[in-house]
C-alpha positions in Angstrom: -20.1 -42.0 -2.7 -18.2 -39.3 -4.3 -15.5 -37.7 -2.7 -16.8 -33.7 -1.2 -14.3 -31.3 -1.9 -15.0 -27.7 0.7 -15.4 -24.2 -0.4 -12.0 -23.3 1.5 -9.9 -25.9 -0.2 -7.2 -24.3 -1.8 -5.9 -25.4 -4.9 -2.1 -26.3 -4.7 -1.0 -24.1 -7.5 0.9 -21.3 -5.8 0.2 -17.7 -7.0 3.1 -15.6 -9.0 4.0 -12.4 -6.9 2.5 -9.5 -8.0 4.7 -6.2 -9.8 6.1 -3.7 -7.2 7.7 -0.8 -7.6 11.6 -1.6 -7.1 11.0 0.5 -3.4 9.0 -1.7 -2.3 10.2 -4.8 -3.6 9.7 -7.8 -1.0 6.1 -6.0 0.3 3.5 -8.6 1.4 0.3 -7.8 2.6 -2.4 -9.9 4.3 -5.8 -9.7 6.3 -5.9 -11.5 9.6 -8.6 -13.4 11.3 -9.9 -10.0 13.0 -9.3 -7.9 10.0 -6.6 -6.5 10.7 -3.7 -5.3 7.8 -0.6 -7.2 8.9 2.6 -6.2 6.7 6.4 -7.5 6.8 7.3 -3.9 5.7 7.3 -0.9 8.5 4.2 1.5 8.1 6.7 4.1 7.7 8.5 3.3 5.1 5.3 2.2 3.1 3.9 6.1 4.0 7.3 7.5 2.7 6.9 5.6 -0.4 3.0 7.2 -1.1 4.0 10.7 -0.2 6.7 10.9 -2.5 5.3 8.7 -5.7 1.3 9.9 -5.1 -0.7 12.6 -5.2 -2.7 13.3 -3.0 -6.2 13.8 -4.6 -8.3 16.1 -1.8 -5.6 18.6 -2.2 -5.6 19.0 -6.0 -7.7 22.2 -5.8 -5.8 24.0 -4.0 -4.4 26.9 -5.5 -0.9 26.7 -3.0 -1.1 22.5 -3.8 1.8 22.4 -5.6 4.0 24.5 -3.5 3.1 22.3 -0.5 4.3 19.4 -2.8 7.6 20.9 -3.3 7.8 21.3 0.6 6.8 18.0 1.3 9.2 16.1 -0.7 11.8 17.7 1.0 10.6 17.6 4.2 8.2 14.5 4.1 5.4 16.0 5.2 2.7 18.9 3.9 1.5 21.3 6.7 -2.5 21.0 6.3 -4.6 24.7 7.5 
């Protein structure tokens, strides 16, 4: 009889890490059992990181946009209405 091989065996080839940005160098990501994100790097520091290199795209329209970007880099945070 041929030997069964299941769907979750892994092959034994480990993946190359993925590019980061030099900020966030170290950064591993995974999905738990329930579903939940688990990270080795604090929430915090990962939320720095996106408000200073990303835009944020539902406030593109708005006329005052890039004045509350100015503020929030120096601050950290943009005061919504």
């Amino acid at each position: 009889m041929a030997k069964k091989t299941g769907p979750h065996r892994k092959s034994q080839k480990t993946k190359p890490k993925p590019r980061v940005h030099k900020d966030l160098d170290g950064l591993e990501v995974s999905i738990d059992t329930f579903g939940e994100i688990r990270s080795n790097m604090n929430i915090e520091k990962i939320n720095e990181f996106l408000n200073k290199n990303v835009d944020d795209k539902k406030l593109l329209e708005r006329e005052d946009y890039e004045e509350m970007k100015k503020k929030g880099k120096s601050k950290g945070k943009i005061k919504r209405k």
